[in-house]
PDB file as gemmi writes it, atoms N, CA and C in Angstrom:
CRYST1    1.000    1.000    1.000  90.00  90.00  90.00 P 1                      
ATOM      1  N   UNK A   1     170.789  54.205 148.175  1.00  0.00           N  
ATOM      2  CA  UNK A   1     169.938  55.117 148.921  1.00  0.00           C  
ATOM      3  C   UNK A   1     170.741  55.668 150.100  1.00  0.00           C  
ATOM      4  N   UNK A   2     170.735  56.700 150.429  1.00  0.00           N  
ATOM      5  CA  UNK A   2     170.792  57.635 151.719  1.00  0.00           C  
ATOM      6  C   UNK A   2     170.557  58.152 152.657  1.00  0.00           C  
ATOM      7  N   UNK A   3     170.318  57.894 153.786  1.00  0.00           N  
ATOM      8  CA  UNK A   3     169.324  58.394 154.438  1.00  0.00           C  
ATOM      9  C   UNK A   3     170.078  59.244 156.157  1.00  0.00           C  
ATOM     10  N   UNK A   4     169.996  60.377 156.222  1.00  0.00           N  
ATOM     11  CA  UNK A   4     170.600  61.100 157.078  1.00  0.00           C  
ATOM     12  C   UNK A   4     169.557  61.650 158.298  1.00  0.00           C  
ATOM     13  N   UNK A   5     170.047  61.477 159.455  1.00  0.00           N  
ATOM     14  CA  UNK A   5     169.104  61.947 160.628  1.00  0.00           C  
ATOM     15  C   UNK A   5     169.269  63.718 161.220  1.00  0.00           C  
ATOM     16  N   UNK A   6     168.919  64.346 161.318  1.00  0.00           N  
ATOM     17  CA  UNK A   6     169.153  65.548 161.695  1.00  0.00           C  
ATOM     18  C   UNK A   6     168.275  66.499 162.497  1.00  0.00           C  
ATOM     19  N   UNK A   7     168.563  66.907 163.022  1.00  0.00           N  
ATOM     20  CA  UNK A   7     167.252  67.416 164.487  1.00  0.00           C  
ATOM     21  C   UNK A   7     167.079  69.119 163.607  1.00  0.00           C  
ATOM     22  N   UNK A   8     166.203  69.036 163.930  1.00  0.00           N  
ATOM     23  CA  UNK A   8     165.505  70.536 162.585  1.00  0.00           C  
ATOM     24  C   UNK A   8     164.620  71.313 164.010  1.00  0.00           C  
ATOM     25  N   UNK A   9     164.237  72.054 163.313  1.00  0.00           N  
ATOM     26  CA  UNK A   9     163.574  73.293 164.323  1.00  0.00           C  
ATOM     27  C   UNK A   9     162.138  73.458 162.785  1.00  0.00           C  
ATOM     28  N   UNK A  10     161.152  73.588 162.982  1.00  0.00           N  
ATOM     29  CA  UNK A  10     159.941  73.881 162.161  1.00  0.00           C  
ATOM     30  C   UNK A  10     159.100  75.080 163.067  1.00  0.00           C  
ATOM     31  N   UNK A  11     159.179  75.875 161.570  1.00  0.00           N  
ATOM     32  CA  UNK A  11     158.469  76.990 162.612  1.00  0.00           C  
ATOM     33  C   UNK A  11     156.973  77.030 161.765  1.00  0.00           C  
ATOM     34  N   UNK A  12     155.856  77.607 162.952  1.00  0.00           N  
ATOM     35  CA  UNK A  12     154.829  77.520 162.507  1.00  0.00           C  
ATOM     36  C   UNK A  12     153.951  78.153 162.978  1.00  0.00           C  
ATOM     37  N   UNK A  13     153.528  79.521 162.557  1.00  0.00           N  
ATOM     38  CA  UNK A  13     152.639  80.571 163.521  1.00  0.00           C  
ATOM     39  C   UNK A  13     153.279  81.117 164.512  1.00  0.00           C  
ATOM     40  N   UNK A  14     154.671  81.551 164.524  1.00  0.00           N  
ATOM     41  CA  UNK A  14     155.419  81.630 165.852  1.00  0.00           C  
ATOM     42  C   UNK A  14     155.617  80.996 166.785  1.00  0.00           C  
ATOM     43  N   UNK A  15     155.338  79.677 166.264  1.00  0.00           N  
ATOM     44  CA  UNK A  15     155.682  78.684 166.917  1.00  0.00           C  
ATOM     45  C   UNK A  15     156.692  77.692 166.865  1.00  0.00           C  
ATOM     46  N   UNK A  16     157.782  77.000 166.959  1.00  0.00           N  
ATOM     47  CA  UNK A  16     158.787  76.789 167.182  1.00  0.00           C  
ATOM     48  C   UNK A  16     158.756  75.435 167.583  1.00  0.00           C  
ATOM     49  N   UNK A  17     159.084  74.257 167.099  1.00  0.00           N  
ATOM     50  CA  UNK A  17     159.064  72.739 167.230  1.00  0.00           C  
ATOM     51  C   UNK A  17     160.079  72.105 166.588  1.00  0.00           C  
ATOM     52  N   UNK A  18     161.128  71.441 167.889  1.00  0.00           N  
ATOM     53  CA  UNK A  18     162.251  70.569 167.188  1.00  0.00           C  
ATOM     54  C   UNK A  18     161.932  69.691 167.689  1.00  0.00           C  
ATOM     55  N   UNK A  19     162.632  68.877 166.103  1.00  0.00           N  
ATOM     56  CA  UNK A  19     162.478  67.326 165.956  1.00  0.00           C  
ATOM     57  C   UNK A  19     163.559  66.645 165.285  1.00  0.00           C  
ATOM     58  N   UNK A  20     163.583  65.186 165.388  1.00  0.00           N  
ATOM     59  CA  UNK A  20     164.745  65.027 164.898  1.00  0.00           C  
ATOM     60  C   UNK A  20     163.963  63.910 163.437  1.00  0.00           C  
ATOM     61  N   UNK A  21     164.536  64.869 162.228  1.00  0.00           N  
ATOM     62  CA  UNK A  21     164.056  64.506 161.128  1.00  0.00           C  
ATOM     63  C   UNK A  21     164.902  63.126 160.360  1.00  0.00           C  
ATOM     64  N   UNK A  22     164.142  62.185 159.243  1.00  0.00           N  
ATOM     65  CA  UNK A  22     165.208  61.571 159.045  1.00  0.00           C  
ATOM     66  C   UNK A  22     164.810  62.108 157.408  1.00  0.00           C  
ATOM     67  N   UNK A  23     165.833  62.165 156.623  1.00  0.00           N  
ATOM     68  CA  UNK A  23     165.896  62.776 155.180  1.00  0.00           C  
ATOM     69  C   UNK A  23     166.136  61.489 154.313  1.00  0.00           C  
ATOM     70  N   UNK A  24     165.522  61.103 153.675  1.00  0.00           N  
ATOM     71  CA  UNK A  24     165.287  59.741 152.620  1.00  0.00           C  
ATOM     72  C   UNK A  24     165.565  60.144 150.888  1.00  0.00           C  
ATOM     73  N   UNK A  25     166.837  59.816 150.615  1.00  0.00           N  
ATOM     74  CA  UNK A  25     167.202  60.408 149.332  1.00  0.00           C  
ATOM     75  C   UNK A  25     165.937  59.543 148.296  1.00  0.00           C  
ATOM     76  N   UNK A  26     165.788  58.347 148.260  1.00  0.00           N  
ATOM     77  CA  UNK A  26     164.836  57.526 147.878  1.00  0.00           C  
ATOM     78  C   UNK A  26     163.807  57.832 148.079  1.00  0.00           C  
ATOM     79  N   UNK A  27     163.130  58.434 148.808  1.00  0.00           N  
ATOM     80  CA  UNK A  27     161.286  58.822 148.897  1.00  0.00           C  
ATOM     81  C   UNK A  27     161.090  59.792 148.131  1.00  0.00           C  
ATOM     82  N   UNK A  28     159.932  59.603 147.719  1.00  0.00           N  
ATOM     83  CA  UNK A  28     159.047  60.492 146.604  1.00  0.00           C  
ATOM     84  C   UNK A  28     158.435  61.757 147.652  1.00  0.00           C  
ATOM     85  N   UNK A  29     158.370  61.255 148.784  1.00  0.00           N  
ATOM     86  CA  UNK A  29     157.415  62.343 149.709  1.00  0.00           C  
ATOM     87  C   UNK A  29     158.316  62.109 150.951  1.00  0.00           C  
ATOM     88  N   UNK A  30     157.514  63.890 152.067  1.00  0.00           N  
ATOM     89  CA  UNK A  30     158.167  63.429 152.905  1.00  0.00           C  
ATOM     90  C   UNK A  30     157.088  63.295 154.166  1.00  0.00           C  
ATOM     91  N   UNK A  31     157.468  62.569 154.958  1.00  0.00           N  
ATOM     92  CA  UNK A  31     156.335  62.241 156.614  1.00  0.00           C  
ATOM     93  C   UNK A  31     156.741  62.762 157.733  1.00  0.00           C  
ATOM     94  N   UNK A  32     155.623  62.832 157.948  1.00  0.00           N  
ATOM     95  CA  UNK A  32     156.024  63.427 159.556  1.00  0.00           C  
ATOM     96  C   UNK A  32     154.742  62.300 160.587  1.00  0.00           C  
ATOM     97  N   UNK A  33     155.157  62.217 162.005  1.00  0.00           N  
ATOM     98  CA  UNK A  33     154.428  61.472 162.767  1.00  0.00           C  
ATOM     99  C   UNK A  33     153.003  62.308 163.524  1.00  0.00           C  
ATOM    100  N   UNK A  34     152.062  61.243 163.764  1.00  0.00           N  
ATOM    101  CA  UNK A  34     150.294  61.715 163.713  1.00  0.00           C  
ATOM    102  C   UNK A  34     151.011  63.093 165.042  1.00  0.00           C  
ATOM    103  N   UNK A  35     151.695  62.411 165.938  1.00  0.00           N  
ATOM    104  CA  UNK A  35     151.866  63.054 167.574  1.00  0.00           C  
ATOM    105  C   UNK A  35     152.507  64.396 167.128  1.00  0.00           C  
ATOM    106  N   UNK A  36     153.566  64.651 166.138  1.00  0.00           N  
ATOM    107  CA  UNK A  36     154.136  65.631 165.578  1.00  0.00           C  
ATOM    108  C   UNK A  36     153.293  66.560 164.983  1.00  0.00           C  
ATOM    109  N   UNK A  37     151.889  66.169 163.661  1.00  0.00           N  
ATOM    110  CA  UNK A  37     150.902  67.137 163.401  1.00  0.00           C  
ATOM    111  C   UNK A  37     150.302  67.185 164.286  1.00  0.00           C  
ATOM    112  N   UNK A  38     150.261  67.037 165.494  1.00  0.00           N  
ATOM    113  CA  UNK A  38     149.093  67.618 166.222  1.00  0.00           C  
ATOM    114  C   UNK A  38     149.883  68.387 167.458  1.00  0.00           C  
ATOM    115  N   UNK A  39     151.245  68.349 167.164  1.00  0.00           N  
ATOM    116  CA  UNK A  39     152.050  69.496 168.019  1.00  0.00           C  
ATOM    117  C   UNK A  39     151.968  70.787 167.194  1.00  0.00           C  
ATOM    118  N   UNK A  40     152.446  70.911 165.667  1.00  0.00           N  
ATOM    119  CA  UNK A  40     152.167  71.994 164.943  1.00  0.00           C  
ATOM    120  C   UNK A  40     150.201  72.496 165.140  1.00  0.00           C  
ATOM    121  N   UNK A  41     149.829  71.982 164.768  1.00  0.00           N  
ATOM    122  CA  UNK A  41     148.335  72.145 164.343  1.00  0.00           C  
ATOM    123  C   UNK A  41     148.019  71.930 163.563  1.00  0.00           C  
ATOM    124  N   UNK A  42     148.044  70.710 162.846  1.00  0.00           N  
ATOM    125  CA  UNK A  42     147.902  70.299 161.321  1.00  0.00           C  
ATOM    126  C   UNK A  42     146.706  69.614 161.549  1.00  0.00           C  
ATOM    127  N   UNK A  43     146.026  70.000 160.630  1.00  0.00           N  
ATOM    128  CA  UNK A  43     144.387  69.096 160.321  1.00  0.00           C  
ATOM    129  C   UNK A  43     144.287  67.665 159.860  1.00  0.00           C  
ATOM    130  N   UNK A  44     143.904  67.353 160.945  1.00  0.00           N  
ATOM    131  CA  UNK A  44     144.018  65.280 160.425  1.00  0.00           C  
ATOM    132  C   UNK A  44     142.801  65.101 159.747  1.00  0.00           C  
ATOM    133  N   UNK A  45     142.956  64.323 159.112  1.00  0.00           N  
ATOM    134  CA  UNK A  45     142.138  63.109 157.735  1.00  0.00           C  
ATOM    135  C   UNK A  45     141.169  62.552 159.470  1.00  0.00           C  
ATOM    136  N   UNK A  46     139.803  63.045 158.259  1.00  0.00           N  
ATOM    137  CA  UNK A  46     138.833  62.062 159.625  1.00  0.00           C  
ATOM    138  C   UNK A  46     139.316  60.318 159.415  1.00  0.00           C  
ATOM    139  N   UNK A  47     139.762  59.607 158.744  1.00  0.00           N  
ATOM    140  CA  UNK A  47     139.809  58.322 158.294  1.00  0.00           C  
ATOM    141  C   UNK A  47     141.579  58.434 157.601  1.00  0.00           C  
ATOM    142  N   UNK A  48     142.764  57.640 158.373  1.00  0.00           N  
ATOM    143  CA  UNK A  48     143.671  57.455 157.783  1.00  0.00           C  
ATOM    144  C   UNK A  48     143.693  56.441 156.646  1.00  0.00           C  
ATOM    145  N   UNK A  49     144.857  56.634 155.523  1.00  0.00           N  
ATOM    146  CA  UNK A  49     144.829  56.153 154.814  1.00  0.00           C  
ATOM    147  C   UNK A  49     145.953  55.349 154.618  1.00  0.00           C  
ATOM    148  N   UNK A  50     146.049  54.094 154.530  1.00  0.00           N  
ATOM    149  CA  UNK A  50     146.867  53.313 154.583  1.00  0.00           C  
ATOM    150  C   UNK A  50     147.842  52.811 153.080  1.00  0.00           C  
ATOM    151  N   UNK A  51     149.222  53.350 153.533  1.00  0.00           N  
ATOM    152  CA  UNK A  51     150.027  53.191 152.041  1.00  0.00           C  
ATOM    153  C   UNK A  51     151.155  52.456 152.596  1.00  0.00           C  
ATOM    154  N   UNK A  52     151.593  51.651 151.239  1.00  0.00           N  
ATOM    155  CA  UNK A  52     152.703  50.529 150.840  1.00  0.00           C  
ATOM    156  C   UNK A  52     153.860  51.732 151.871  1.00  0.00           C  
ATOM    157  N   UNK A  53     155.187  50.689 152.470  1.00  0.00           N  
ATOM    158  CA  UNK A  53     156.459  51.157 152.586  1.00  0.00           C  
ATOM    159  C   UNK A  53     157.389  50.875 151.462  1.00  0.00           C  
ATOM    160  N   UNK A  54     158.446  51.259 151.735  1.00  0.00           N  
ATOM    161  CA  UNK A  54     159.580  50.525 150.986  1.00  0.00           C  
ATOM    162  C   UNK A  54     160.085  49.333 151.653  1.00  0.00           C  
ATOM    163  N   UNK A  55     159.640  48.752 152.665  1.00  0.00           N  
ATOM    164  CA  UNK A  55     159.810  47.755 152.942  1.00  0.00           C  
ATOM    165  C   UNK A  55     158.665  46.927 152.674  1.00  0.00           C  
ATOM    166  N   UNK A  56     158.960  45.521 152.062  1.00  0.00           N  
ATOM    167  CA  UNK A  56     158.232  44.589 151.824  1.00  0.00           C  
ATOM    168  C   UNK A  56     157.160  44.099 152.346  1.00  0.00           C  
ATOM    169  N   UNK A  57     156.059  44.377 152.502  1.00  0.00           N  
ATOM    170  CA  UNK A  57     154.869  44.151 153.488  1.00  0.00           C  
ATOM    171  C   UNK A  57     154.141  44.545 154.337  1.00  0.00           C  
ATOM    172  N   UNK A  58     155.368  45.938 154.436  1.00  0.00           N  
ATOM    173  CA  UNK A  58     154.782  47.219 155.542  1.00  0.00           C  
ATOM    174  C   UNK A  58     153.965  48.153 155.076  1.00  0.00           C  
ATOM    175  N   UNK A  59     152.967  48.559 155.728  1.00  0.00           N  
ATOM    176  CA  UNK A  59     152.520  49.629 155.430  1.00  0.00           C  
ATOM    177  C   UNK A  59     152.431  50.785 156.479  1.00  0.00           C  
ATOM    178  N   UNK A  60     152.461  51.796 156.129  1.00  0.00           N  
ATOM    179  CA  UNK A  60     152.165  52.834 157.224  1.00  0.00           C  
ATOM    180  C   UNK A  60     150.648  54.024 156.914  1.00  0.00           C  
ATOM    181  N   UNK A  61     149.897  54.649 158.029  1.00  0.00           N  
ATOM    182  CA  UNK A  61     149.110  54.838 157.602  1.00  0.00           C  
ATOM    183  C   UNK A  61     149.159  56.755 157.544  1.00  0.00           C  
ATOM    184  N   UNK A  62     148.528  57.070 156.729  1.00  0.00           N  
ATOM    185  CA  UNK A  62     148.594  58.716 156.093  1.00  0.00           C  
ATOM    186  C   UNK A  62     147.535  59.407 156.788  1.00  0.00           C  
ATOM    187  N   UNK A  63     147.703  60.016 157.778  1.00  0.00           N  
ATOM    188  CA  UNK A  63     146.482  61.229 158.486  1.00  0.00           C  
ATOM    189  C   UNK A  63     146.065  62.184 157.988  1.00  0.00           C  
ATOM    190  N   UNK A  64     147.024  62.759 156.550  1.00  0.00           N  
ATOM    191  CA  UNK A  64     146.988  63.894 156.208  1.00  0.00           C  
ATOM    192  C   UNK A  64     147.451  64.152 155.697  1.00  0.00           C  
ATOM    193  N   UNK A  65     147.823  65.476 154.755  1.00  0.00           N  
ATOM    194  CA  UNK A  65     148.131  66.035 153.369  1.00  0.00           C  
ATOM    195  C   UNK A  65     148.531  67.298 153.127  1.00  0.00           C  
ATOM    196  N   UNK A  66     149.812  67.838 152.937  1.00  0.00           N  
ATOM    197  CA  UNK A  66     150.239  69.091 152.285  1.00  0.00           C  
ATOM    198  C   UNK A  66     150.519  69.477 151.166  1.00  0.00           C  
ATOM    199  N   UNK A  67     151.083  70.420 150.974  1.00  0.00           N  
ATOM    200  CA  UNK A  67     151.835  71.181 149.747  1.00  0.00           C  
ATOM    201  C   UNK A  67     153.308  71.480 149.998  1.00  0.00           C  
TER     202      UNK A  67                                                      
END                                                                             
């Protein structure tokens, strides 16, 4: 597995938000943090949903959902 850190710029409505992303050759999907969708304007899940990590026992929880 691979995993590379890189500070990105996301634009969104003329809006303009850097972050520093980490890129996971191994993940099926990709995440972003609750504090991060609610800098863009992304619509949170009234009720997060809690999914397995790739680490053994961890879980992290899902606010929300794209395309």
């Amino acid at each position: 597995m691979v995993e590379v850190e890189k500070k990105i710029r996301v634009h969104k409505n003329g809006m303009v938000v850097e972050v520093l992303a980490l890129f996971d050759t191994g993940s099926r999907r990709s995440y972003f943090s609750k504090g991060f969708a609610e800098k863009i304007g992304y619509e949170l899940r009234e009720e997060p949903k809690e999914i397995p990590l790739a680490v053994k026992g961890k879980y992290g929880k899902l606010v929300g959902d794209t395309t």
